[in-house]
N, C-alpha and C positions, 0 to 999 in steps of 0.2 A: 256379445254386449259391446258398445262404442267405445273406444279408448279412452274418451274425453269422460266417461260415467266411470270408468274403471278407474282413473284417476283420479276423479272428484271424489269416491269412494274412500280410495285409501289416501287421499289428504284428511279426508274430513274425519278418518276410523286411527289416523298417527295422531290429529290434533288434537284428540281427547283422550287418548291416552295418554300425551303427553302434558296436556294439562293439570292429570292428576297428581304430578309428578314435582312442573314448572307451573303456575298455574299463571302467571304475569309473562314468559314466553311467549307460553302457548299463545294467549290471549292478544298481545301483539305481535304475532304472526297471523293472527284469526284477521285483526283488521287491515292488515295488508293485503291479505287475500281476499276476504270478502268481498270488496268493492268489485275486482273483475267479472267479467261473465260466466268465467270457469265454476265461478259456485254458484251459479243457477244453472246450471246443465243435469244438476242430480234429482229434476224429478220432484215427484210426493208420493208421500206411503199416505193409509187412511188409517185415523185413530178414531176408532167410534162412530163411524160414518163421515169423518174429517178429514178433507184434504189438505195437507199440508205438506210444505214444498221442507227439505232435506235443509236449504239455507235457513230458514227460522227453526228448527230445532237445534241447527248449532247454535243460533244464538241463542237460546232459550239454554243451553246445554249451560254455558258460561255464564250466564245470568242465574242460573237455577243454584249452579257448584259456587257461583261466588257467594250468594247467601246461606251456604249451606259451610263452606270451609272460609272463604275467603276474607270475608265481610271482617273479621276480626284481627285480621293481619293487613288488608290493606283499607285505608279508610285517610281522606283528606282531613287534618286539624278544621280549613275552610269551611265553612258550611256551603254546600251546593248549591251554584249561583242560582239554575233556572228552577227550583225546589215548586216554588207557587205558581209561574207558566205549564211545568209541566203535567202538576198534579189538576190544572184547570181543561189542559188539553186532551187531558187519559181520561178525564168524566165527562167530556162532550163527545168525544169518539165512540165510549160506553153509550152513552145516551142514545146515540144518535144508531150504534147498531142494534140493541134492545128495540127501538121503537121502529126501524128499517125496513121498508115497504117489501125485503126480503128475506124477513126475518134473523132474530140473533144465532140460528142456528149455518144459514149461510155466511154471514158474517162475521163468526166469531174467528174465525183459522186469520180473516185478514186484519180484524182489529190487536189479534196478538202478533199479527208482523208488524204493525205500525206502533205498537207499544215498543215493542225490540229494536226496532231502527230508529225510532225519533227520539224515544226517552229514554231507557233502560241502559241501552246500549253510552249512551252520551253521560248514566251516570256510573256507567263502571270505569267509561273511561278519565272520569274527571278520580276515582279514587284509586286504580289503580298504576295508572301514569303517573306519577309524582316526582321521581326523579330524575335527573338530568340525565342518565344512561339511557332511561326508557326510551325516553324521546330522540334520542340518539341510534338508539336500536331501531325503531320505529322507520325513522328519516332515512335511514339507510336501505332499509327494505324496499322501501316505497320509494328511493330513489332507482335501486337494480329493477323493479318492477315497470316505473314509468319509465326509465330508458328503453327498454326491451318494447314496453308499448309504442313508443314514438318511431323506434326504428321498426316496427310492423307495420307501423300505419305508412309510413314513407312505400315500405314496398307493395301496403293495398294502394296504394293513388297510382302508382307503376303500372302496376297490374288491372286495375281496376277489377280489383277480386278480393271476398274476404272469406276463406276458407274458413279459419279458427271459427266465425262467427256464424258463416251458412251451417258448419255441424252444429252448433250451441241451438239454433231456432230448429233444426231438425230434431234432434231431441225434446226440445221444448212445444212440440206442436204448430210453431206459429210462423205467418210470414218475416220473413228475415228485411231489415233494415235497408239494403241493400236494395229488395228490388218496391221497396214503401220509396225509398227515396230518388234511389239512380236508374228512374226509367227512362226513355228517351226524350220524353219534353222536359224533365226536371235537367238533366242532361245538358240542355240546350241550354237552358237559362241560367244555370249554375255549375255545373262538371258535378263528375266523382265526388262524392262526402265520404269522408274517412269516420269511419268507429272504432278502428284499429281491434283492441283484446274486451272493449267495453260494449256495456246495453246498445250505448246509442252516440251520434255523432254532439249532439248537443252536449251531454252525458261524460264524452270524451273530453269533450273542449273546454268544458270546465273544470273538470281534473285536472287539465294541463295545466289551465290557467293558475289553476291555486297553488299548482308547485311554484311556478315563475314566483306567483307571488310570496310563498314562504320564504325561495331561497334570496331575493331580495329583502325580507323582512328581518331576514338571520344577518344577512352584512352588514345593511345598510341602517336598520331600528337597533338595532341587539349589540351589532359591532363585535359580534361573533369572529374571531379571529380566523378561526381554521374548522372550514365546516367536514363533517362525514363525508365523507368521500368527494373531497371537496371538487377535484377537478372532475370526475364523473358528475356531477351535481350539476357543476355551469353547465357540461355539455348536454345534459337532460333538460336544461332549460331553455337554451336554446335551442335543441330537438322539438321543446315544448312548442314554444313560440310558432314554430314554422306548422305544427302538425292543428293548433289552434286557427289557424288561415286554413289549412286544407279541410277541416269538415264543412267547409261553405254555409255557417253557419254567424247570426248576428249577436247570438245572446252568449257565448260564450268570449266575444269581443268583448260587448259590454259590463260582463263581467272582470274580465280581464283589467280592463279599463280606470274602471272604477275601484277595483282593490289593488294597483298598483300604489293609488294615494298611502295607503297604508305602511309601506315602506318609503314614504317622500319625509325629509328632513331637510329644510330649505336651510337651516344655519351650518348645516355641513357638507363640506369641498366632497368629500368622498360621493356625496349624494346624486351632484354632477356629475363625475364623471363615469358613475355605472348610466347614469340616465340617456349621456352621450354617445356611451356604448351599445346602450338598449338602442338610441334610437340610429344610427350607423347599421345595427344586425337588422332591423326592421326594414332599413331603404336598403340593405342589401336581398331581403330576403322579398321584398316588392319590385325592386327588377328584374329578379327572377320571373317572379310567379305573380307579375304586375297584370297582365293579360288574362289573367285566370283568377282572379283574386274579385269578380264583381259582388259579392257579398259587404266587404270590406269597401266597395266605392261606392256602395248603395247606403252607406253611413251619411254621405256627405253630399249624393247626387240621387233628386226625386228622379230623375228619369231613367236613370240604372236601378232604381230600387224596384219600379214600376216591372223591368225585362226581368229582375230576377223572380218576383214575389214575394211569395209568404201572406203572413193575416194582413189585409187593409181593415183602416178602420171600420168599414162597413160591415165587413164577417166579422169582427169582434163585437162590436153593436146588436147584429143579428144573434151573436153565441150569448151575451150577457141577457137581451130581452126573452129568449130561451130557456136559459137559466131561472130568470125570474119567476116565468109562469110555470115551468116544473115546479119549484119547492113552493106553489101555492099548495101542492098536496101535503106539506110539513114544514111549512117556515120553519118554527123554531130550533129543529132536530135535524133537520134533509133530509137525503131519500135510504141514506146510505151507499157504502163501496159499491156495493152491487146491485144498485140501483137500473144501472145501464142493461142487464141483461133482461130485467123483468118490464122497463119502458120499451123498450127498443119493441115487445110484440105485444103494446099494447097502444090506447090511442093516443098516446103521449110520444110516438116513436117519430113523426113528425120532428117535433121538440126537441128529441132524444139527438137525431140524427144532424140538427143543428147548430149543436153542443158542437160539433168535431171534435181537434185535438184537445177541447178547454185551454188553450196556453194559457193559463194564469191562475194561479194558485187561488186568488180570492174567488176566479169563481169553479175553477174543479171545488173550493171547501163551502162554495155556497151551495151547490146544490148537494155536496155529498153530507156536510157536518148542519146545515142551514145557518142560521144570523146567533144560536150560541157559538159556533165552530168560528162564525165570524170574530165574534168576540176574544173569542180562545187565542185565536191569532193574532188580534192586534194585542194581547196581553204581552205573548211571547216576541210580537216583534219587538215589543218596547222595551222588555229585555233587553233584547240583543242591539238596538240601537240606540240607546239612553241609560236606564239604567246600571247596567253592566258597565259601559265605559265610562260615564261618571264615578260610580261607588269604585271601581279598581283604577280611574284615573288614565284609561287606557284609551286615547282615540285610535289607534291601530286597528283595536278591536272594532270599534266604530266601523271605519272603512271595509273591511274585511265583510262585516255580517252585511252593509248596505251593498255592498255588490252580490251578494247571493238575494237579500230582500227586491234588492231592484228585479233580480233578473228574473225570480220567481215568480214578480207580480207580472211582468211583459208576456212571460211564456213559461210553459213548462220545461222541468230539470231532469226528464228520466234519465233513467243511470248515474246519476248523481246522489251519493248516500251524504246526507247531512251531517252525518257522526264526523268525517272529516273535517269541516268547518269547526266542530266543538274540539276535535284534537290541534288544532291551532289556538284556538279564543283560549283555551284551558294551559298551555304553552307560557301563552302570554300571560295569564294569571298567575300564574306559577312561579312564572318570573319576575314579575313585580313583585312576588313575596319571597324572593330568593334567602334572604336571612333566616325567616320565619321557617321556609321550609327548607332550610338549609341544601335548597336547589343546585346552587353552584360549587357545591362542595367535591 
């Protein structure tokens, strides 16, 4: 058996024992881990004629014991901000695999992954996180974690190799990242893209980014004196920064970008001068890696963007009209998840095959959820970009969710688990009620 299965094994057979034990430990250690590749390495067993992969039954594990022990010991006074987005997006997901041109019984193993990552998982952690240790425990984790990932990814750009990750798709059955991205004409136009310990380089870059931006958020918003590991932290951040240019990649920039605003506070000196620092580490770290760095000048110059690639508006135009005339078979409902397996051989496989990546979440959920799923989604983005920061008074929160909504709608986030984003926004909630939930005690 593979080392990397043997160890996903007895991570995943300590953390639930140990939950029964610690169960708010366990639980953020689960989410520090989870997010890497390492726990999608272990596979599926079949329940009933159901495949299902080893990573959703841990979380089903924690989600199951929470309401079974938990629910009564840890539990937010708050009421659960996204209560009505979510329970609108768990009955179009429902719907839409019930009615699923591949039927509920193909469907069902992935509509209960996407309950566990998008909703379930975002409300354990809005009730079990509560106190300021947690998130202390947490940050630090996920601090040793992401340093160890940036300095992996520095020695894959070195090397132009990623071992940890060629085993992960080896056991996983599938083409590895590596040679989807870094063949010789991608090569040409772009170099080596880094994924370092994660799914994918996109995947990466946005994890990086969101640290930069937490541990700006923690000095600079919060005025957090002395953070967790704090000089490990800076230097995780600026490891970030550099390893966010190396996956030759645009959306995790504009992510970046865009949720930096979230720690800007223009009436305070301090604000300045990390911003001056930032922007010093960036011209230092662009004349380095100025010559290799055409992704980032294809921001600013049509005719670099033209050598390097990616979607033009024309294959986007062609994926949406695509789109369109698929879910003529089920406007209201779409085709569902697995939709792509049963078009792809049929006379739809045209259409199917025109779809490509989908980068863009409106229309991966127009054809997979149809125009309710649409719905669903503008419900929850309004959450997370209006309502949420008004009722808790938080524009942070604002900026933070608009750089993942942006970069969602531009392109797709594989490898990127959303539950992160809600361990931030839930953070910040937490802490505008600091009294209340006697947070800073």
């Amino acid at each position: 058996m593979n080392v990397l299965l043997v160890i996903t094994f007895l991570v995943d057979f300590i953390l639930c024992i140990y939950s029964l034990f610690n169960y708010k430990n366990s639980f953020i250690i689960f989410l520090a881990y989870n997010f890497i590749s390492l726990q999608n390495v272990s596979g599926t067993i079949n329940i009933g004629g159901l495949e299902v992969a080893l990573s959703t039954l841990m979380e089903s594990w924690y989600i199951l014991l929470y309401f079974l022990i938990g629910k009564r010991r840890y539990y937010n006074r708050i009421g659960f901000p996204y209560k009505l987005p979510f329970w609108i997006l768990g009955i179009s997901w429902l719907l839409s695999a019930t009615f699923s041109i591949a039927g509920i019984g193909s469907e069902f193993s992935r509509y209960i992954l996407n309950i566990n990552d998008y909703l379930l998982l975002a409300y354990l952690i809005w009730n079990v996180l509560q106190d300021k240790k947690d998130f202390e425990r947490l940050f630090k984790i996920m601090t040793v974690i992401i340093f160890i990932s940036c300095l992996y990814g520095l020695i894959e750009y070195e090397t132009h190799s990623n071992i940890f990750q060629a085993t992960v798709n080896s056991i996983q059955g599938v083409d590895s990242v590596f040679s989807v991205y870094n063949t010789d004409a991608n090569l040409l136009s772009r170099g080596y893209r880094v994924n370092s310990i994660f799914l994918h380089p996109i995947g990466a870059g946005i994890i990086w980014g969101l640290y930069v931006i937490v541990v700006l958020i923690l000095k600079l918003k919060l005025n957090i004196r002395k953070l967790p590991l704090e000089k490990l932290s800076y230097l995780t951040a600026i490891l970030s920064t550099i390893c966010i240019f190396l996956t030759k990649m645009r959306s995790p920039l504009i992510f970046l970008f865009i949720g930096i605003f979230a720690a800007v506070d223009l009436k305070k000196v301090k604000t300045y001068r990390v911003l001056a620092t930032i922007l010093l580490i960036c011209l230092i770290i662009y004349g380095f890696l100025g010559s290799k760095m055409q992704v980032f000048n294809s921001l600013f110059n049509s005719n670099i963007s033209s050598e390097v690639g990616g979607s033009s508006i024309e294959q986007r135009s062609m994926q949406f009209r695509s789109a369109w005339m698929l879910i003529e078979q089920s406007p209201l409902l779409g085709l569902g998840n697995k939709f792509y397996f049963v078009s792809i051989n049929s006379m739809y496989a045209t259409l199917t095959n025109n779809l490509l990546g989908m980068e863009s979440i409106w229309m991966s959920n127009l054809v997979t959820y149809g125009l309710i799923g649409i719905f669903a989604d503008i419900i929850w983005f309004y959450y997370m970009l209006i309502y949420l920061p008004y009722k808790y008074k938080q524009g942070t929160i604002f900026w933070i969710n608009l750089a993942y909504v942006v970069t969602a709608s531009v392109t797709s986030t594989p490898g990127f688990y959303v539950y992160l984003l809600y361990v931030l926004d839930f953070y910040l909630i937490n802490f505008k009620f600091a009294e209340k939930m006697k947070y800073n005690k």
